[in-house]
C-alpha positions as protocol buffer text, in pm:
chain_id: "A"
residue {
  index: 1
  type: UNK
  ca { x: 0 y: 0 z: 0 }
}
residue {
  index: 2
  type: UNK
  ca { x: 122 y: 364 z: -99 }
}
residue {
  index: 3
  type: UNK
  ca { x: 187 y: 560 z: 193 }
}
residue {
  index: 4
  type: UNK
  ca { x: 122 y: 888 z: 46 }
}
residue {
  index: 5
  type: UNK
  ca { x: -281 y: 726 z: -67 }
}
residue {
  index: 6
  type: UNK
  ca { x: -338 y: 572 z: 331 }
}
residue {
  index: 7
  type: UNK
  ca { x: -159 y: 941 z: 448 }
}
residue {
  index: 8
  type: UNK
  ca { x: -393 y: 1141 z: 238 }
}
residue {
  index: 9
  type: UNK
  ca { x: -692 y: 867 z: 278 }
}
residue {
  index: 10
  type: UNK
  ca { x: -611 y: 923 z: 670 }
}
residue {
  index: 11
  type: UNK
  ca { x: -634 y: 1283 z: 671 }
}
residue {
  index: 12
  type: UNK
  ca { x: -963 y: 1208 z: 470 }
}
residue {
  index: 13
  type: UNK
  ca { x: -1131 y: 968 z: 674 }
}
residue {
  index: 14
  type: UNK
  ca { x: -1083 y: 1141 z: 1006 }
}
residue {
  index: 15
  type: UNK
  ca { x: -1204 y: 1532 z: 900 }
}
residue {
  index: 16
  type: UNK
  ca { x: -1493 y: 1367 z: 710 }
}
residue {
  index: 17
  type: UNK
  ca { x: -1640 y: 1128 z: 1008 }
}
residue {
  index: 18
  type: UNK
  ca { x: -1462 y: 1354 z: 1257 }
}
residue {
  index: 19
  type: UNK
  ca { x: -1262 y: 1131 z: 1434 }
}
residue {
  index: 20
  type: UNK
  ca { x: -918 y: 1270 z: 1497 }
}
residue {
  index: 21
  type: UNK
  ca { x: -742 y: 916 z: 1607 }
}
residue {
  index: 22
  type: UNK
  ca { x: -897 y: 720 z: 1343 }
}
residue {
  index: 23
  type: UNK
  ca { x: -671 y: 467 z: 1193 }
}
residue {
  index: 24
  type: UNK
  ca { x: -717 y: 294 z: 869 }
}
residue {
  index: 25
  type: UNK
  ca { x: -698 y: -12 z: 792 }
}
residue {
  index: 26
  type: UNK
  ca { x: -737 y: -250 z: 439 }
}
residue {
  index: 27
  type: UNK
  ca { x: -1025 y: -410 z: 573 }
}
residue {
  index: 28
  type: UNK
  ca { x: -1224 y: -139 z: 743 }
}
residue {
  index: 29
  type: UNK
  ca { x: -1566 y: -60 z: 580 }
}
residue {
  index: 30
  type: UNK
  ca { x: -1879 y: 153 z: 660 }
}
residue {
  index: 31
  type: UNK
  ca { x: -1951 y: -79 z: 927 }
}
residue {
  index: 32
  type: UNK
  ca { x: -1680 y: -7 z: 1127 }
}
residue {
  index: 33
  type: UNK
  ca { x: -1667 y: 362 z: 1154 }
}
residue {
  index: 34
  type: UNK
  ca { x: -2009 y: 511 z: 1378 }
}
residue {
  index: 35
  type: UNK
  ca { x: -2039 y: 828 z: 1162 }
}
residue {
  index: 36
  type: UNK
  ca { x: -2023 y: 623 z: 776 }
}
residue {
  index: 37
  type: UNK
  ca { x: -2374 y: 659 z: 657 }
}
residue {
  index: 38
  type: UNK
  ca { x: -2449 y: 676 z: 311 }
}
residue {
  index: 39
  type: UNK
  ca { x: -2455 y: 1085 z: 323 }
}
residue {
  index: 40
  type: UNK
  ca { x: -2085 y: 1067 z: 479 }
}
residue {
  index: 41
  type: UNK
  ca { x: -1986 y: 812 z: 210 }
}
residue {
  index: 42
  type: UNK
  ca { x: -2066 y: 1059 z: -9 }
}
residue {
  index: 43
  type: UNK
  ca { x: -1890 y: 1317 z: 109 }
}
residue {
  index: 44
  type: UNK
  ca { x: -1586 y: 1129 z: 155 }
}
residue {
  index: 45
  type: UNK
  ca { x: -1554 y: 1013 z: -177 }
}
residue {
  index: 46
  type: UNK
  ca { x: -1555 y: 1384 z: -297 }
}
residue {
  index: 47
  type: UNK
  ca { x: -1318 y: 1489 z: -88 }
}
residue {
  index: 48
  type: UNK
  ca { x: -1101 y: 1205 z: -230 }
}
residue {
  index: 49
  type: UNK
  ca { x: -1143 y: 1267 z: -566 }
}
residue {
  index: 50
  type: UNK
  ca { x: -1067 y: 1641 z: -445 }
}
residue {
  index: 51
  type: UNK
  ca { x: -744 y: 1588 z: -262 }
}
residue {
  index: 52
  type: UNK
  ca { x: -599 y: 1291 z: -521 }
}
residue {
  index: 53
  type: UNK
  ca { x: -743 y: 1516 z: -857 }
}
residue {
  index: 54
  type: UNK
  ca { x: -926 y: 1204 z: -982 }
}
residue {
  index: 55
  type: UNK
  ca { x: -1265 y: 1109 z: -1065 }
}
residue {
  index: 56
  type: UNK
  ca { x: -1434 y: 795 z: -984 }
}
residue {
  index: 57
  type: UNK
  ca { x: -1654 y: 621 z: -1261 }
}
residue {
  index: 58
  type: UNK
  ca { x: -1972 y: 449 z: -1157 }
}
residue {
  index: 59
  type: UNK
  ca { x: -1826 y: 81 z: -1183 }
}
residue {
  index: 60
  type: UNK
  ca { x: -1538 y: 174 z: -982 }
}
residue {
  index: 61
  type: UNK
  ca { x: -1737 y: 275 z: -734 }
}
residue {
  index: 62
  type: UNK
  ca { x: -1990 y: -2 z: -704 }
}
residue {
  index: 63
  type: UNK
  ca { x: -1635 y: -228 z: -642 }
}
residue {
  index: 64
  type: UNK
  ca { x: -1558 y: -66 z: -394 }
}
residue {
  index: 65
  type: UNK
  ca { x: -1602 y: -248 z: -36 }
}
residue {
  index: 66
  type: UNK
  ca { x: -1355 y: -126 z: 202 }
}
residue {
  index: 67
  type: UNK
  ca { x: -1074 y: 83 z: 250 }
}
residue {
  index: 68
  type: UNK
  ca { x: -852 y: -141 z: 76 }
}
residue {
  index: 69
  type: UNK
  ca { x: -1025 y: -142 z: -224 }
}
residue {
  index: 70
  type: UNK
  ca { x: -1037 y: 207 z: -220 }
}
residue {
  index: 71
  type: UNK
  ca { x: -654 y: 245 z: -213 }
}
residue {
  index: 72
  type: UNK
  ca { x: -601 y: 26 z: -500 }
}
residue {
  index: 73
  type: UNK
  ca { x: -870 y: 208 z: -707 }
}
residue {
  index: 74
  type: UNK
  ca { x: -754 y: 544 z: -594 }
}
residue {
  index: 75
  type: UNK
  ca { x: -363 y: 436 z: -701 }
}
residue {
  index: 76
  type: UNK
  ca { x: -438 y: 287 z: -998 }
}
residue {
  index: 77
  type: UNK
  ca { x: -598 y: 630 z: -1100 }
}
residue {
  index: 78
  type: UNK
  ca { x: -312 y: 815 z: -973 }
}
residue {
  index: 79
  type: UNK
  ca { x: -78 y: 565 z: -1219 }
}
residue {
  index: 80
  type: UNK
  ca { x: -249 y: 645 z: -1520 }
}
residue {
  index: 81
  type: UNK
  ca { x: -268 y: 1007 z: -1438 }
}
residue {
  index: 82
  type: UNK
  ca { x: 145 y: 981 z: -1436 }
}
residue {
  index: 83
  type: UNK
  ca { x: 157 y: 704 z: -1756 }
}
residue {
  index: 84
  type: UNK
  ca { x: -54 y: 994 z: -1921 }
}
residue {
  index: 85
  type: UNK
  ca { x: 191 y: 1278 z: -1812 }
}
């Protein structure tokens, strides 16, 4: 796992469900943060695709199932954006 993705997913994750000490891990989903309601989810997938200048297509989205998944998805987007460069 990139450290700059989980250092920027971190930063993420913890202003978006407001939970300063919040550590992430691959296999932490929606059901094991309080605040991660669908609403939040929302949010927080904006603010990545804010803070990594990416955009998530539907299908990417749908595979997504927990934080792991979203660092893969998040760093093969950053990969092409730097194969494209």
């Amino acid at each position: 796992m990139e450290n700059k993705t989980l250092d920027g997913l971190t930063e993420i994750f913890r202003k978006v469900f407001a939970e300063p000490g919040l550590v992430l891990t691959e296999r932490m989903s929606s059901r094991d943060v309080e605040k991660w309601d669908s609403l939040a989810h929302l949010i927080m997938i904006k603010e990545v695709e804010t803070y990594f200048h990416i955009s998530f297509k539907i299908r990417e989205l749908a595979s997504i199932q927990n934080v792991g998944d979203l660092i893969c998805v998040v760093d093969s987007k950053l990969k092409d954006q730097s194969n494209n460069h």
